[in-house]
N, C-alpha and C positions, 0 to 999 in steps of 0.2 A: 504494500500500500504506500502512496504519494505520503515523504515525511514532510512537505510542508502542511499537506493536509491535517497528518493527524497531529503537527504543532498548534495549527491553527487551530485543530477542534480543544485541542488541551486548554489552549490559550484563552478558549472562550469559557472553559469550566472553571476556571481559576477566577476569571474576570465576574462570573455568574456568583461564586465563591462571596469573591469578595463585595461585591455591591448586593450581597445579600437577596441574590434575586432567586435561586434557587431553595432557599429558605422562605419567602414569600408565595413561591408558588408552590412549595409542596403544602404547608400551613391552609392554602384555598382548596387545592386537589382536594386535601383529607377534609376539609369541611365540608364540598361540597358531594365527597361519597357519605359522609357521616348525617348530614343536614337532610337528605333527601328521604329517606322511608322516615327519619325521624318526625318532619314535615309531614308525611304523609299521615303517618299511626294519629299526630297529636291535633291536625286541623280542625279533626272532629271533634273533639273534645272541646278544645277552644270554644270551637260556635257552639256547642251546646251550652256552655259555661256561661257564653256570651248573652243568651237568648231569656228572658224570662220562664220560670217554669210554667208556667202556664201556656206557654206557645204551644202548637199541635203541630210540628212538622216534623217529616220523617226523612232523615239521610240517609245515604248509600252510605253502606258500610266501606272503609280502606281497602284499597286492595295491590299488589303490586304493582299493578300499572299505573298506580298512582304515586306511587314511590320511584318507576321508574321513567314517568312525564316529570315529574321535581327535578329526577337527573340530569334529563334532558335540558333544561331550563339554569340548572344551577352549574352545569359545566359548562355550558355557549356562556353565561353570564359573571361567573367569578373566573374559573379557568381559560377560555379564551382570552378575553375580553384583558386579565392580568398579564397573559402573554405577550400580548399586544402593543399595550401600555410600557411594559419593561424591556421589549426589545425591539419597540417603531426605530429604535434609530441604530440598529447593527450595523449596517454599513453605513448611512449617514454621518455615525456619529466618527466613524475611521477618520471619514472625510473632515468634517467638520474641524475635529482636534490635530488633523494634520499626521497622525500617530504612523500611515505609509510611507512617509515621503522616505524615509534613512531608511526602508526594508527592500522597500521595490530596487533601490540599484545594486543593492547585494543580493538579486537574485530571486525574490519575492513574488511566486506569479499570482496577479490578481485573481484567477479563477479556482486558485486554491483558497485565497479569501471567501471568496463568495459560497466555494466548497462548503469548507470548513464551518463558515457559520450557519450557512444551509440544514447543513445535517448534523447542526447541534440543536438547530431548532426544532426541528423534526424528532432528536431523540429525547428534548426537555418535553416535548408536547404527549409525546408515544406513553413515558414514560409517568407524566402526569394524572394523563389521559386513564391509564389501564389499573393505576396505582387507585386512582378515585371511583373505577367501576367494581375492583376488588370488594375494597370498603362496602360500598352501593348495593352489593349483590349477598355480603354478609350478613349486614344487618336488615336488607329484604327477606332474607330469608328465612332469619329468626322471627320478624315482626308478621311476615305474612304466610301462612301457610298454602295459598290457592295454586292452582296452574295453571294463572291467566296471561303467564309472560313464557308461552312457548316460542316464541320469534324473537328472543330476545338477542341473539347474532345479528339476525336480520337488522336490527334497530339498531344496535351502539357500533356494530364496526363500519356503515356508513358513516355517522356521527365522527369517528377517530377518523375517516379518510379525510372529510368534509375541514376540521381542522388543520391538517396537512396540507391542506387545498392553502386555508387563509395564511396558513406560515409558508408557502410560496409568492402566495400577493404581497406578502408582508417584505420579504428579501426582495420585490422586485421594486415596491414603493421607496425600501430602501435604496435604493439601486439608484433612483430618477432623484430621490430627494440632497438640497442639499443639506440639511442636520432635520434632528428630529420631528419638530416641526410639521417640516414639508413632509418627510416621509409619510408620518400618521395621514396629513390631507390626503395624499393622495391614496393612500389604503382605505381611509374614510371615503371616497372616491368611488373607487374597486369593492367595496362593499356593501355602497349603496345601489352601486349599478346591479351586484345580484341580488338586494331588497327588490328593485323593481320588477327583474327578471320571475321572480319567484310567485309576479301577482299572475302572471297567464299560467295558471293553473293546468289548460288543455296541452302544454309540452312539458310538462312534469318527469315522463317517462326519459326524455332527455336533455333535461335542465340538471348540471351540476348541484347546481346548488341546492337544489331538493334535497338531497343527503342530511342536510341539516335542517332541515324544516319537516321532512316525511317521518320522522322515526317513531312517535306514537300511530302512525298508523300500521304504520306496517309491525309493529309489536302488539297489537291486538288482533292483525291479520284484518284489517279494514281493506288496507291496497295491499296487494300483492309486490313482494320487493326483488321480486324475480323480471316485474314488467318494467323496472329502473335498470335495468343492470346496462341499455346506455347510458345511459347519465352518470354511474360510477366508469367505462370509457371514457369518455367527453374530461372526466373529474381528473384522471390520472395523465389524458393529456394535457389539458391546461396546465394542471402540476409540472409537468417535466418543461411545458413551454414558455412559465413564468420563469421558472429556472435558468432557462435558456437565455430568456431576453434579459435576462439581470450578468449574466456570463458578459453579455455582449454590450448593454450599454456599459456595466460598470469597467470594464474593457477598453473602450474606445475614453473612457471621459477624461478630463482633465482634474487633478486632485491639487 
């Protein structure tokens, strides 16, 4: 394997280390696999608590799909969302602080940069990712006994590609920005544009970004997540081609 690669990947765990950013997002991860059936088991209770005795209404009982719709919700929302936040400006910020200039003439190939942080971010998300469905699926399965989450594959490993997805928009925004700033715009950008993609509901089947929006359906078996499996294509090329195009501006650009 390329050793500036795996310096560069080292380089970024040390850096993640030390700005405590790896500590901040495992702290979210573990919340939000611990938070979610938790949420689920105690809502109900709340609103009954909440409610006069005297009301006459009758609630559906918890059940795991409810614990694992929180997931769904509390991992796009604390775990992406922290990711995001904590490394909008990976490559911008190279730029920005000038911290290339003395690597690149002793031999420094940018594409190992962009490597290297690439598939660190890919391994802090994988890793976050899997670590908080752990948890998720623990305490699901003490709190709920039913077997209403037979598709649950179905549902959370789109979810984990879907993210993959945003940490390739993420490197490319970096890529275009000049510090963090700009970077997030334009991610902010690239995210909104699949908000919008996501309202024409009739190309679902191959809209990427469904992967992160469909997952309670397809874990109750509402849609079928066999009739997406382009949209998970479509998902891994954009991936490899965001990749690509940040290869190639951050390549060409001036630092």
């Amino acid at each position: 394997m390329n050793h500036q690669f795996i310096s560069q990947f080292h380089k970024e765990h040390l850096e993640a280390l030390r700005k405590k950013r790896l500590l901040i997002l495992a702290i979210l991860f573990i919340a939000a696999g611990m938070m979610s059936p938790l949420i689920a088991k105690l809502t109900l209770e709340l609103m009954k608590a909440a409610l006069p005795h005297t009301t006459q209404i009758t609630f559906p009982e918890p059940s795991s799909v409810d614990a694992w719709g929180q997931f769904f919700k509390n991992i796009s929302q604390f775990g992406l969302l922290a990711l995001v936040l904590l490394y909008g400006d990976t490559l911008a910020g190279e730029i920005e602080r000038g911290t290339l200039l003395s690597l690149l003439p002793l031999g420094l190939k940018r594409r190992n940069v962009v490597l290297g942080k690439a598939a660190y971010l890919g391994v802090t998300w994988t890793g976050g990712y899997w670590l908080s469905f752990a948890i998720c699926f623990g305490y699901t399965r003490y709190f709920f006994t039913d077997d209403l989450s037979r598709n649950l594959a179905s549902a959370v490993i789109p979810l984990w590609l879907y993210g993959l997805l945003l940490c390739a928009f993420l490197i490319l925004a970096s890529a275009v920005g000049n510090n963090g700033l700009q970077s997030l715009f334009y991610f902010a950008l690239m995210f909104a544009t699949s908000l919008i993609i996501n309202l024409f509901q009739k190309i679902n089947h191959y809209n990427p970004f469904s992967l992160g929006s469909e997952n309670a359906k397809w874990l109750t078996g509402a849609s079928d997540f066999t009739d997406s499996l382009p949209a998970v294509i479509l998902a891994v090329i954009l991936l490899l081609l965001s990749i690509w195009c940040a290869l190639k501006i951050f390549t060409k650009r001036l630092l």
